[in-house]
C-alpha positions as CSV (number, residue, x, y, z in Angstrom):
1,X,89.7,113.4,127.4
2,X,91.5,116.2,125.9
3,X,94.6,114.6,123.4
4,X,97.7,116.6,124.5
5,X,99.0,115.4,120.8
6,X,99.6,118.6,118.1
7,X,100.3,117.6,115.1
8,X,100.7,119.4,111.3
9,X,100.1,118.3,108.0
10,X,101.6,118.3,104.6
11,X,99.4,121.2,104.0
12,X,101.2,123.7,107.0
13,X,104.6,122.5,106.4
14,X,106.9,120.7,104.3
15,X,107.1,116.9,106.3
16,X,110.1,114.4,105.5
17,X,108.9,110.7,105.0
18,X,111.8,109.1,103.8
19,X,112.3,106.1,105.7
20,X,108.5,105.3,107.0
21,X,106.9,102.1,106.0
22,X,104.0,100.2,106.5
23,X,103.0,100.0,110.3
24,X,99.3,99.5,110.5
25,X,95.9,100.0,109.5
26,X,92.9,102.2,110.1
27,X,89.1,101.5,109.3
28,X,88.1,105.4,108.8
29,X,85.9,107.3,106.4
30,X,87.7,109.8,103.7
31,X,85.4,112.3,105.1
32,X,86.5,112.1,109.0
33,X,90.3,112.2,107.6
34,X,89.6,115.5,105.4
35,X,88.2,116.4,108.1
36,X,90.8,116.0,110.5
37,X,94.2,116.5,108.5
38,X,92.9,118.5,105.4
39,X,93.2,118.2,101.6
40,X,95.5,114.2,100.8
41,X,98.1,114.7,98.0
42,X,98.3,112.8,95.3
43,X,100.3,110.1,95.6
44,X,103.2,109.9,93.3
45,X,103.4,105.8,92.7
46,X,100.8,103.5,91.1
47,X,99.9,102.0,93.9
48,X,98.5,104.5,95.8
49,X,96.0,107.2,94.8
50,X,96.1,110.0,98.2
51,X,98.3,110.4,100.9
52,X,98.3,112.7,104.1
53,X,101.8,113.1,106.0
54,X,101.2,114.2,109.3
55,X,104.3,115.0,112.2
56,X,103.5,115.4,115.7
57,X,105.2,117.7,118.0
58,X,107.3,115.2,119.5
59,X,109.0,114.2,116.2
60,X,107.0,111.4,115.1
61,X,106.0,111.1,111.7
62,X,103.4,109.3,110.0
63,X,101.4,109.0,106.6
64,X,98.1,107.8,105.8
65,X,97.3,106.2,102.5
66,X,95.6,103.4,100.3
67,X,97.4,100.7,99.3
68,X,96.5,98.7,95.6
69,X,92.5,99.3,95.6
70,X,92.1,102.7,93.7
71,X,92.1,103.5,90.2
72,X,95.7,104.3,90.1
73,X,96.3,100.1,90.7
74,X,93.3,98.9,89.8
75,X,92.0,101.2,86.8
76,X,88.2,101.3,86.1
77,X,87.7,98.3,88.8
78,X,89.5,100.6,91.7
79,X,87.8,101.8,94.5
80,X,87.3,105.9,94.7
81,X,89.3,107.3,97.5
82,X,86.5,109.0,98.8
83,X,84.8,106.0,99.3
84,X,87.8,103.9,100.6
85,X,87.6,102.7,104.5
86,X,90.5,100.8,104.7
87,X,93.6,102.8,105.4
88,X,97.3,102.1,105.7
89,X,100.0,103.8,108.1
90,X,102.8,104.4,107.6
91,X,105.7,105.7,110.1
92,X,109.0,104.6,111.1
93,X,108.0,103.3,114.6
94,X,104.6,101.7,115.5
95,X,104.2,105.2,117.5
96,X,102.9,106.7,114.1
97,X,99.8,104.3,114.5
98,X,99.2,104.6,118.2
99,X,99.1,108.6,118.0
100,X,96.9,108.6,114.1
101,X,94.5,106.3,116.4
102,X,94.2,109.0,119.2
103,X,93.7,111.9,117.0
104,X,91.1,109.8,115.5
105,X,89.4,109.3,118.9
106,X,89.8,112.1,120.3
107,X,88.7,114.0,117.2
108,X,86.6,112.5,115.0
């Protein structure tokens, strides 16, 4: 199955978040993310440590991120990104997890 889903990242193209939350999580290695939406940017909180923002060519928008387990929350004890699993979606419609799944699936 070919996913007819295009998408670009923070790194082609300046992507609005304002307004996404939390709508799900992902079990994915850093490596398979790289791979799949480039280089994360450093989040800009103390809660998080990367982020990707991704928008898909039908408008929906979504980011991908750790949530209070890195250094950045927990210091010393945090976890480093590029061994973090466990990730958080965020988006302003459950859409932004359905479509981050696919790409996943499709392309990973």
């Amino acid at each position: 199955m070919i996913s007819t889903l295009r998408y670009k990242t923070h790194n082609d193209t300046k992507i609005n978040v304002n307004g996404t939350s939390h709508q799900g999580e992902i079990s994915e290695s850093f490596e398979t993310l790289l791979k799949l939406f480039g280089t994360p940017m450093s989040a800009v909180d103390n809660k998080s440590d990367v982020e990707w923002s991704i928008m898909f060519n039908d408008g929906v928008v979504a980011t991908i991120y750790n949530w209070k387990n890195g250094p950045a929350f927990c210091g010393k004890d945090g976890i480093n990104p590029v061994d973090i699993t466990e990730w958080n979606i965020g988006g302003k419609t459950i859409s932004a997890v359905y479509d981050i799944e696919e790409i996943i699936k499709i392309n990973a």
